[in-house]
N, C-alpha and C positions, 0 to 999 in steps of 0.2 A: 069810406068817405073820400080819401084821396081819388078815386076812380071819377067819384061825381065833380069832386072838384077839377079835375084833368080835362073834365067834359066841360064843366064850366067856364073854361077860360079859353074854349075852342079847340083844345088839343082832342089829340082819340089814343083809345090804347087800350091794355088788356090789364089781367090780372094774371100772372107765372106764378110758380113755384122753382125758389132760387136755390139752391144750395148753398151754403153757409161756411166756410171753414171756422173751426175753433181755431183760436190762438193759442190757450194754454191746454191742450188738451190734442191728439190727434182721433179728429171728429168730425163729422159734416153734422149738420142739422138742414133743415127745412123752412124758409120763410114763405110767404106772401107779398109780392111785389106789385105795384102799379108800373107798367112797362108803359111809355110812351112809344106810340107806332111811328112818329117824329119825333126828331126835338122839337122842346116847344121854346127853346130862349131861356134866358136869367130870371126873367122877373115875372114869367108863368110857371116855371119850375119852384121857384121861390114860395107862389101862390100855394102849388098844390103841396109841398113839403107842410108847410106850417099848416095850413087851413083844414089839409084832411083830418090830423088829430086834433088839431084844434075846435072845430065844428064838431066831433064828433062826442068832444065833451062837454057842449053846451047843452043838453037834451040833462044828460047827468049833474050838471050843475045846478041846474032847473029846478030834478028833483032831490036833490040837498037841499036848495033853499024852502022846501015845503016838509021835509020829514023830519020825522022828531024821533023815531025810533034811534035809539044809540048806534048798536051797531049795524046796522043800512047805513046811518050816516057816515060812519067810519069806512063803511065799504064803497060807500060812493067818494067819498072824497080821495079815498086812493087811487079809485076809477080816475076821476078828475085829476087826479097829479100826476100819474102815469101818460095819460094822455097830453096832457102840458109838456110835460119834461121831452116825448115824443116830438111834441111841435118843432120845441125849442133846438132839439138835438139834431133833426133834421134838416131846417134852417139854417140854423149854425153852421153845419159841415158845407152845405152848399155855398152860402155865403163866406167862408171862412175860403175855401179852396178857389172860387169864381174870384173875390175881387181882390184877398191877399194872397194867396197864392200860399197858400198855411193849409198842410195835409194833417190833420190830428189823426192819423188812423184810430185811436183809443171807440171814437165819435162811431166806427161802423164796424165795432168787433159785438160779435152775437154775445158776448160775457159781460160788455156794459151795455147793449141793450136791452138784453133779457136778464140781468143781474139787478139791476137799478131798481126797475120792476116790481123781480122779485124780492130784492129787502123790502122796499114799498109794501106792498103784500105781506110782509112778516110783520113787519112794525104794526100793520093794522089788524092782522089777526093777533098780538100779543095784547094790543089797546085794547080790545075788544075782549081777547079775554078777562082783562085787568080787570075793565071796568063791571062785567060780568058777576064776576066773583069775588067783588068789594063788599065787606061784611059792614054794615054801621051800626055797632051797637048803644043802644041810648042808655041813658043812666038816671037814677036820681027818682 
């Protein structure tokens, strides 16, 4: 989504594969990056940080607001807050570094990227089991 948003605000660019250093660990990993063939400025960069997660989990929020199945729900709305926390943390950092001049490195370590995430993911495959395998038994 970020690609089409990048496209949408005039810019062009590709999709990379970046390497990653760990922080606590000596490790590279592999992401997927939206590469601007330009810059595009503050306030289109701004655009495509937030709007690509954030767009991309409106389709998912969509279908939470229509399912009733328990855990679909639970898995979609982890979908949905992963992708928020994505927007936010994105933005954030850009904004954070462009107008106050505040470097949070924590903001672009692949351990709180993909750590966040993953509790996210834990918590809702534990909900899910929870609610799974809740016995009620009736009385009387």
């Amino acid at each position: 989504m970020h690609l089409l948003v990048l496209y949408a605000v005039g810019g062009t660019g590709s999709i990379i594969v970046r390497p990653w250093r760990m922080g606590l660990v000596d490790a590279t990993i592999y992401s997927l990056h939206v590469q601007p063939a330009h810059p595009i400025g503050f306030v289109r960069q701004l655009l495509v940080n937030f709007l690509g997660p954030a767009l991309a989990a409106v389709p998912l929020a969509v279908l939470l607001a229509y399912v009733r199945e328990s855990a679909v729900r639970i898995a979609l709305a982890a979908n949905v807050g992963i992708l928020i926390f994505y927007a936010v943390i994105e933005a954030a950092d850009l904004w954070l570094e462009s107008v106050y001049d505040i470097d949070l490195p924590i903001l672009t370590t692949p351990e709180f990227n993909y750590g966040v995430p993953a509790l996210v993911i834990l918590a809702a495959v534990y909900i899910a089991f929870r609610q799974s395998t809740d016995v009620h038994v009736a009385t009387g």
